[in-house]
VMD Tcl script that builds the backbone (N, CA, C; Angstrom):
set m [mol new atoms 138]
animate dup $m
set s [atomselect $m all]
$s set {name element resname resid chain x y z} {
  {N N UNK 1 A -11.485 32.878 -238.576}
  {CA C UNK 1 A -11.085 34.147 -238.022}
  {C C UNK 1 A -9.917 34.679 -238.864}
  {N N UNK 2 A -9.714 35.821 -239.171}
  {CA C UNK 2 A -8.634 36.323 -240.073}
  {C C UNK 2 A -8.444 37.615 -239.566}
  {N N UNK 3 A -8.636 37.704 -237.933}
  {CA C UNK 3 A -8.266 38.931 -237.660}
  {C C UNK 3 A -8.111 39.245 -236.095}
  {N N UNK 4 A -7.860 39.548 -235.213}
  {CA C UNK 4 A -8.347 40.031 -234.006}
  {C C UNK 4 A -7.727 40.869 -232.826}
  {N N UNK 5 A -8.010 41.695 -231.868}
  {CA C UNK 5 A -7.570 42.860 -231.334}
  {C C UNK 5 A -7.566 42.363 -230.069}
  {N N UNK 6 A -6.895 42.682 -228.969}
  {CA C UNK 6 A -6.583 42.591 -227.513}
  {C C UNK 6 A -6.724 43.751 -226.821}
  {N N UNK 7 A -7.910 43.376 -225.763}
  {CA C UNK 7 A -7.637 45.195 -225.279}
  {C C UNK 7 A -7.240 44.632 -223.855}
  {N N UNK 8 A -6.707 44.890 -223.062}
  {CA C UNK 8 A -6.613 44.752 -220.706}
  {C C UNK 8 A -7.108 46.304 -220.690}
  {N N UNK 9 A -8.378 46.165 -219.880}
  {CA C UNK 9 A -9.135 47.045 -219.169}
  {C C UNK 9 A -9.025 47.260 -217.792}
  {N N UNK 10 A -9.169 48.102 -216.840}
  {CA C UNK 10 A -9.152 47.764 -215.519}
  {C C UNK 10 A -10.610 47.954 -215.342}
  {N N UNK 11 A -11.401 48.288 -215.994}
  {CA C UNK 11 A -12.850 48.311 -216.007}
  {C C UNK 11 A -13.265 50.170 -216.096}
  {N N UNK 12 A -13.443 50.854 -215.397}
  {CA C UNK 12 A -13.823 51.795 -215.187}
  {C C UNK 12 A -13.069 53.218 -215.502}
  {N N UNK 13 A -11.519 53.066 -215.514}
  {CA C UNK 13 A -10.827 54.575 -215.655}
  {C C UNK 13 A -10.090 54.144 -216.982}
  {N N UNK 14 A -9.568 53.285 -216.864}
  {CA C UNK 14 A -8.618 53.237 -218.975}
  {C C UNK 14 A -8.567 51.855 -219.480}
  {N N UNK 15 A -8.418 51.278 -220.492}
  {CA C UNK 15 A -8.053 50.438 -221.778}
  {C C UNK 15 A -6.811 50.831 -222.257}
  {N N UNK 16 A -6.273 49.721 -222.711}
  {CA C UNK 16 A -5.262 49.491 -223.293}
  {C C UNK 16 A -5.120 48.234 -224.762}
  {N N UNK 17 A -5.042 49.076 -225.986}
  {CA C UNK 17 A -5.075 48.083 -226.860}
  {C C UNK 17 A -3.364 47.529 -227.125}
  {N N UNK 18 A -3.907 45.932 -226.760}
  {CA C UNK 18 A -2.125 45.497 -226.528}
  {C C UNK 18 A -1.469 45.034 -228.040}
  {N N UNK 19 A -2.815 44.317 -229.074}
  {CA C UNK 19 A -2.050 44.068 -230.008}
  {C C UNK 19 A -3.670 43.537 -231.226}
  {N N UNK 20 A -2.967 43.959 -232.301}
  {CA C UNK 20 A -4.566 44.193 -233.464}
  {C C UNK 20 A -3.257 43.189 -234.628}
  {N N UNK 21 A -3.769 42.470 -234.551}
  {CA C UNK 21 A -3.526 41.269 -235.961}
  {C C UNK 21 A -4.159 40.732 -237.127}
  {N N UNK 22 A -4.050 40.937 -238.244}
  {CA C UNK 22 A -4.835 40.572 -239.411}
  {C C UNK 22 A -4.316 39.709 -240.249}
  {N N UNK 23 A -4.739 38.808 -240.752}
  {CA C UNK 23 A -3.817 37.566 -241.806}
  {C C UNK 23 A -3.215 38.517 -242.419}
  {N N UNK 24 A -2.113 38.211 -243.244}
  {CA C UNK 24 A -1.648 38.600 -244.131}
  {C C UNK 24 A -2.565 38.754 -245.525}
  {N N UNK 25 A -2.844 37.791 -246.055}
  {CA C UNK 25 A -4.028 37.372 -246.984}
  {C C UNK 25 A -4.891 38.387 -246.865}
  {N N UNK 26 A -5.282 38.922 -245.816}
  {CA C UNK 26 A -6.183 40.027 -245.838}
  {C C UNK 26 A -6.024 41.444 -245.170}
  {N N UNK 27 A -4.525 41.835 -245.203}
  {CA C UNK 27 A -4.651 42.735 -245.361}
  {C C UNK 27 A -4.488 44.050 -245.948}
  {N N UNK 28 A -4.295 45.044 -245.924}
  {CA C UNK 28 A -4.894 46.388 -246.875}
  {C C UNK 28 A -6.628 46.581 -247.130}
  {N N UNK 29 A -7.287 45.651 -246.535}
  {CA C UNK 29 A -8.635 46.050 -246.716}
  {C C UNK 29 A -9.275 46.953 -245.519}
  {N N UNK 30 A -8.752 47.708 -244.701}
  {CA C UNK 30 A -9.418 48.298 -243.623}
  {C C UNK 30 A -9.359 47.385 -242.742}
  {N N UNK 31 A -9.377 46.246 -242.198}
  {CA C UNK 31 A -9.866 45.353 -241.057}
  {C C UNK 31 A -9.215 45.816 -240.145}
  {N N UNK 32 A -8.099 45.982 -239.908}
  {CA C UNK 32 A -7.293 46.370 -238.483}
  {C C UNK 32 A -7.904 47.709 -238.422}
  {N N UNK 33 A -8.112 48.739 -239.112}
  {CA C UNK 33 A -8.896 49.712 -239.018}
  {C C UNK 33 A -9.636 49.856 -238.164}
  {N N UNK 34 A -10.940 49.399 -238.826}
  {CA C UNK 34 A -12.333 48.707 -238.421}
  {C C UNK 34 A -12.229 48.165 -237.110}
  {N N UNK 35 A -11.567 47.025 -236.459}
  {CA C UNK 35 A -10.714 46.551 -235.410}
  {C C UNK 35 A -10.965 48.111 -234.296}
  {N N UNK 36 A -10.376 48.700 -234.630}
  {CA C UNK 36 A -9.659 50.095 -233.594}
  {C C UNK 36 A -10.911 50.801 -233.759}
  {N N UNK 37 A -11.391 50.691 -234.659}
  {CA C UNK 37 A -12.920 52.184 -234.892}
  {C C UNK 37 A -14.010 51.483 -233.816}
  {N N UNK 38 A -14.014 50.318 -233.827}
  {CA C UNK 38 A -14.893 49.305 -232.842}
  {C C UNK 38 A -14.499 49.621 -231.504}
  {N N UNK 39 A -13.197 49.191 -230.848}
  {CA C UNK 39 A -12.690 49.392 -229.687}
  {C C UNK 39 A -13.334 50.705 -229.454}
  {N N UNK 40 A -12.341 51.532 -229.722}
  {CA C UNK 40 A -12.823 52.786 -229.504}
  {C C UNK 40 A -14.262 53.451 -229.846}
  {N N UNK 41 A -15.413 52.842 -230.172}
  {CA C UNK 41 A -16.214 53.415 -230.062}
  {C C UNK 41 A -17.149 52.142 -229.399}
  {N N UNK 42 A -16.653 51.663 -228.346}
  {CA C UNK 42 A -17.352 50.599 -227.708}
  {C C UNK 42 A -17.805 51.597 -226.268}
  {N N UNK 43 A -19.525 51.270 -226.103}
  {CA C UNK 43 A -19.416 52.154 -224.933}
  {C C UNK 43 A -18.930 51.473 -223.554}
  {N N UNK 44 A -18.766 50.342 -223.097}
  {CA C UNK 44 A -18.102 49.849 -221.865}
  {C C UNK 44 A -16.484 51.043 -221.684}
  {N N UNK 45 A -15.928 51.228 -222.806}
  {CA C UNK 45 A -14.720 51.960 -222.795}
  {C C UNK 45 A -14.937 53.863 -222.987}
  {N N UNK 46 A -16.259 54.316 -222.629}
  {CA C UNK 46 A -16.379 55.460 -222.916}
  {C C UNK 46 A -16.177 56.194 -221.109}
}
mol reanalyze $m
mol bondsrecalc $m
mol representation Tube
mol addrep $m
């Protein structure tokens, strides 16, 4: 794993992203990006 995001949901009205971490080693390549473009376009959170 060299990367990963935390969201607390209450399920149905909002999300909250608490914290998006990427190795050092890898980052500047988009991943924490990518990370947030996912969340947010996850439909459970629409």
């Amino acid at each position: 794993m060299i990367g990963f995001a935390r969201v607390v949901t209450d399920g149905p009205t909002m999300y909250y992203v608490c914290d998006v971490f990427v190795l050092e080693a890898y980052r500047g390549q988009g991943i924490g990006k990518k990370l947030i473009e996912t969340i947010t376009n996850a439909p459970e959170f629409e």
